[in-house]
C-alpha positions as CSV (number, residue, x, y, z in Angstrom):
1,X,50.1,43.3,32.9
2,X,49.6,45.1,29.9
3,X,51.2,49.1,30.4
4,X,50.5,52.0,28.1
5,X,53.7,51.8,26.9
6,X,53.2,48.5,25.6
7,X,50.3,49.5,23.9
8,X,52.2,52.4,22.2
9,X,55.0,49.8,21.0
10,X,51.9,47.7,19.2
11,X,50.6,50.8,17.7
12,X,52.1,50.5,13.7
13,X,51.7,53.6,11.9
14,X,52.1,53.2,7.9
15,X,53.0,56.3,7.4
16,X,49.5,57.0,6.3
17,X,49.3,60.4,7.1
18,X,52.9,61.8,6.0
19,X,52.0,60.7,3.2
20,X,48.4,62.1,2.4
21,X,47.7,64.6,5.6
22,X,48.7,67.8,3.6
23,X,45.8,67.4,1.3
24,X,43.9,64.2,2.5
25,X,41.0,67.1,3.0
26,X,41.3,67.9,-0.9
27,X,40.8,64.3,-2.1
28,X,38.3,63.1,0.5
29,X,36.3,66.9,1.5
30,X,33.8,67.6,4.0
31,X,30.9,67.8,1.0
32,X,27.6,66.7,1.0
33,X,28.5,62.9,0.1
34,X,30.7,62.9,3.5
35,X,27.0,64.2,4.9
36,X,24.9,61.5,3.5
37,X,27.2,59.0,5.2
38,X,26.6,60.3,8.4
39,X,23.5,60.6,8.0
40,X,23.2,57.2,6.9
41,X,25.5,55.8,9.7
42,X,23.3,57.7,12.4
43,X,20.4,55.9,10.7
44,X,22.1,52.7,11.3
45,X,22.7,53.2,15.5
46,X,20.6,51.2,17.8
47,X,20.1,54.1,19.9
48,X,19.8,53.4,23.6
49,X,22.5,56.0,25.0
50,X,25.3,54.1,23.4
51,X,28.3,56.0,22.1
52,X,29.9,54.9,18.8
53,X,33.3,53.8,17.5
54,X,35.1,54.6,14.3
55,X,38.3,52.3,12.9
56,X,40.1,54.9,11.0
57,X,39.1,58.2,11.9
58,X,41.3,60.4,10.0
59,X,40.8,63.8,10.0
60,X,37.0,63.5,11.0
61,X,35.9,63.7,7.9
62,X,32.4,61.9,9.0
63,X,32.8,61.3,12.6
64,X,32.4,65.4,13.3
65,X,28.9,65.4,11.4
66,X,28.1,61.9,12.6
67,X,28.0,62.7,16.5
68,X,25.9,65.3,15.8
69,X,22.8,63.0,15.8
70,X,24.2,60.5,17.6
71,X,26.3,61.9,20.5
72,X,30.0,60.8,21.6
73,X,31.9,58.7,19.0
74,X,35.6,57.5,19.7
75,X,37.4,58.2,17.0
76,X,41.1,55.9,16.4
77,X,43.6,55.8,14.3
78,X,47.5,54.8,13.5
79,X,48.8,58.0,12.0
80,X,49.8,60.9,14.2
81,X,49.5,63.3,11.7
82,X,45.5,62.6,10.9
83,X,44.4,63.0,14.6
84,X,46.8,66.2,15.0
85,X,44.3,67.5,12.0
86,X,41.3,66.0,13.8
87,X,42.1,68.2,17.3
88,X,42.8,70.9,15.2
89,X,39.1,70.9,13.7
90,X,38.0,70.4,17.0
91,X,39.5,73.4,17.9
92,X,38.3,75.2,15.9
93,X,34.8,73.8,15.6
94,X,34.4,71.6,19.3
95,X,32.1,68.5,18.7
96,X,31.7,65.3,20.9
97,X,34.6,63.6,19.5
98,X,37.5,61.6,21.3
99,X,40.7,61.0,19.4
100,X,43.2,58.2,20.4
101,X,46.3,56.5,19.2
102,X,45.8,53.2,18.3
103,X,45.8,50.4,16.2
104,X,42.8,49.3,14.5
105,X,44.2,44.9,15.2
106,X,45.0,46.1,18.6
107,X,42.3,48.6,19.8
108,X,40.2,47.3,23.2
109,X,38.9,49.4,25.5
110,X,36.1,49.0,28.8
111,X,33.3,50.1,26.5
112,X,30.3,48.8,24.7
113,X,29.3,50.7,21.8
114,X,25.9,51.0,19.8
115,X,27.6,51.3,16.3
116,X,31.5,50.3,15.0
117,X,32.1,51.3,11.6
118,X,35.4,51.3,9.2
119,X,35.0,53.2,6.4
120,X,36.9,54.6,3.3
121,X,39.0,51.6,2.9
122,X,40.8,51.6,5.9
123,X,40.3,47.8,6.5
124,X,42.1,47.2,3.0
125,X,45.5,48.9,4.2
126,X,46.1,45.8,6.8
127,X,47.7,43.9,3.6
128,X,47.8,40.4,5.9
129,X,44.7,38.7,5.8
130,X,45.2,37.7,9.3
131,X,45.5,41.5,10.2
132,X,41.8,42.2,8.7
133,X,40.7,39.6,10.5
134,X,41.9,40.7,13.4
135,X,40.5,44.0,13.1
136,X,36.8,43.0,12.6
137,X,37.1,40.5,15.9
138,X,38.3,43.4,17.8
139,X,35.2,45.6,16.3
140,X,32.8,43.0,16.8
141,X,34.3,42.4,20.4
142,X,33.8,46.3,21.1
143,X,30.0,45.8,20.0
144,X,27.2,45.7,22.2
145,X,24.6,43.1,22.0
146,X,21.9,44.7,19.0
147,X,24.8,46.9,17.9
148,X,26.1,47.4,14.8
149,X,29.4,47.1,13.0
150,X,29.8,48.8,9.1
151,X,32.7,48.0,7.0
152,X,33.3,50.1,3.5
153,X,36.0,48.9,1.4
154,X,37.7,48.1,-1.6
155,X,35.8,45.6,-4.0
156,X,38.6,43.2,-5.6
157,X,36.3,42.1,-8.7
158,X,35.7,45.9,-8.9
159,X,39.1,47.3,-9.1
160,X,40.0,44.4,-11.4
161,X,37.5,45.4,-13.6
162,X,38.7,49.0,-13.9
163,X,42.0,47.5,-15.1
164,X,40.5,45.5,-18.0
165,X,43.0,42.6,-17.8
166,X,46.3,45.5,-17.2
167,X,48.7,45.1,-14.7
168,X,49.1,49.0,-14.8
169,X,46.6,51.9,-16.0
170,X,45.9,55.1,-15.1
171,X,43.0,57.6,-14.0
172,X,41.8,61.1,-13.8
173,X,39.7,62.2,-11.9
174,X,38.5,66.2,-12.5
175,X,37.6,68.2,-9.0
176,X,34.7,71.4,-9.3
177,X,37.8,74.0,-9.2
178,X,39.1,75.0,-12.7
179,X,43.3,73.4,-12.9
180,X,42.2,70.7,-9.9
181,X,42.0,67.4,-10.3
182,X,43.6,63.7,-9.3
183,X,45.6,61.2,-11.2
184,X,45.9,58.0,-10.0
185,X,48.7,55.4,-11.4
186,X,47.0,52.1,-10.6
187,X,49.4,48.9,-10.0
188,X,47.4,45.4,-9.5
189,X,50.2,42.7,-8.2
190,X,50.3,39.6,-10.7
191,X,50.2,36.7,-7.8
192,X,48.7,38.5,-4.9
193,X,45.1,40.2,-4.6
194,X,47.7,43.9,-3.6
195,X,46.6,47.0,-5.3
196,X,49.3,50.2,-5.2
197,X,47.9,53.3,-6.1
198,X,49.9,56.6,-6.3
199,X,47.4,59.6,-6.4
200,X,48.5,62.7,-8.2
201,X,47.2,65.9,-7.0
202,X,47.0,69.3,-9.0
203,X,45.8,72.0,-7.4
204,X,46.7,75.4,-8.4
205,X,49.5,75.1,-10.5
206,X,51.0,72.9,-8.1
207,X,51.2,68.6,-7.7
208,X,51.4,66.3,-4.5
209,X,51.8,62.7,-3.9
210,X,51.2,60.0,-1.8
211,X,51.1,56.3,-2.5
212,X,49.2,53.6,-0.6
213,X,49.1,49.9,-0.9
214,X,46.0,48.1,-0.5
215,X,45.2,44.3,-0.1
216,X,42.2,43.8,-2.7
217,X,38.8,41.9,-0.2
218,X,35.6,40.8,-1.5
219,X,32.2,41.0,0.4
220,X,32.5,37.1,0.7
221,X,35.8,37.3,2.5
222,X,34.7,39.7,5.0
223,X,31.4,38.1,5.8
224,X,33.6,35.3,6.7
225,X,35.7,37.3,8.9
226,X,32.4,38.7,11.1
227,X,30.8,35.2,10.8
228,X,34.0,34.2,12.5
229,X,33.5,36.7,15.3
230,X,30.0,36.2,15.7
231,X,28.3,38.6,13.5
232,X,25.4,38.3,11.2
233,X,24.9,40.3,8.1
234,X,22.5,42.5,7.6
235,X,22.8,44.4,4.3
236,X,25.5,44.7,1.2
237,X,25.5,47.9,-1.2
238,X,27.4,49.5,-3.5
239,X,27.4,53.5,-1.5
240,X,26.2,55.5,0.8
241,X,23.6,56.9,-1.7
242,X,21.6,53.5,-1.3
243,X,22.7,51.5,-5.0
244,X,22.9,48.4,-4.9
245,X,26.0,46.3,-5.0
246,X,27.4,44.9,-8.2
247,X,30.7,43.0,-9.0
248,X,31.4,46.2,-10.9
249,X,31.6,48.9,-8.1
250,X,34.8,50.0,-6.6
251,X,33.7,49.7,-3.0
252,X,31.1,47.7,-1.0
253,X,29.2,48.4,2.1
254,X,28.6,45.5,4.4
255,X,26.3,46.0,7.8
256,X,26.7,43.5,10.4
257,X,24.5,43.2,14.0
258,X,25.6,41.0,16.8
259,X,22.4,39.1,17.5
């Protein structure tokens, strides 16, 4: 019999949120992008009463705006730090959302959701190929028949492109606010598809960092991972503003339904 201690001892937290929690709401804000992919999400759910999932929830960043049109949404994630942010919002500003401490491999629960999704990446921190797969099986096991699982995350040919043939290079990125902007020092591995990434952030006179790594996927790979778990896709883009997907973009969207 599995206890809740045991499922504590499977939870692995990377350290995601020591590292970035302090200003993970500076890089990633609640703007009006964050708004179109709810909105776009919502658009997505079958409907029917059924409450919704999110691998990765972070801070909330879309799973606060998203269950305003579409009621509960359970919201997991590894990293203590991101969900104590998350019930603080909530707090502050109460919306239909559960937080829970798991791990996105791991996760199960009794329930049958209208709409999975795992966005910003989060599938590409699992670095073992295995892990990923593991983690869309357990989404597609949460799905109920009709439903829908999204996955947004890092596009391999994409990122390579950015480097132009470097195993290092660097990019700034310039925020609205005069002084604020992000640095990223970009690090592609030489015999593995692993990307490390340590964002700079300046803000005020003032710098933060946090490194990630990230195993590099391409659309093909993770249609082969739902395909496995008995998924069928539905759509591939490039964003939540409806482009479509080239080799080029940095990210892909990939919509799955389980017949």
């Amino acid at each position: 019999m599995t206890t809740a201690e045991d499922l504590t001892r499977e939870i692995q937290d990377i350290g995601y949120g020591r590292e970035f929690g302090e200003f993970y709401d500076r890089l990633f804000p609640n703007d009006a992008y964050a708004l179109a992919t709810a909105r776009e999400l919502a658009s997505w759910h079958p409907g029917g009463g059924l409450r919704t999932l999110e691998l990765g929830v972070g801070t909330g960043r879309i799973a606060v705006p998203l269950s305003a049109d579409v009621g509960d949404v359970v919201g997991v994630d590894s990293s203590p730090e991101m969900l104590e942010r998350l019930r603080d919002r909530l707090a502050d500003a109460p919306a239909p959302v559960t937080p829970v401490h798991g791990d996105i491999r791991t996760y199960t629960d009794t329930e049958r959701y209208g709409l999975v999704y795992c966005v910003c990446a989060t599938l590409s921190i699992l670095l073992d190929p295995a892990d990923q797969r593991a983690a869309i099986r357990r989404a597609a096991d949460r799905l109920a028949p009709g439903g829908t699982l999204v996955v947004e995350t890092t596009n391999k040919t994409g990122v390579l492109r950015m480097h132009e043939g470097r195993q290092r290079a660097s990019f700034f990125t310039p925020y609205a606010e005069p002084g604020t902007g992000l640095l990223t020092c970009s690090t592609l591995s030489p015999d593995e598809p692993v990307w490390q990434a340590s964002q700079i952030w300046f803000e005020g006179g003032t710098s933060r960092v946090g490194t990630e790594t990230s195993r590099l996927t391409t659309p093909e790979e993770v249609d082969g991972y739902a395909a496995d778990a008995g998924l069928k896709q539905v759509s591939l883009r490039a964003d939540w503003l409806g482009n479509a997907y080239t080799e080029a973009a940095p990210m892909f969207i990939a919509r799955y339904t389980r017949p």
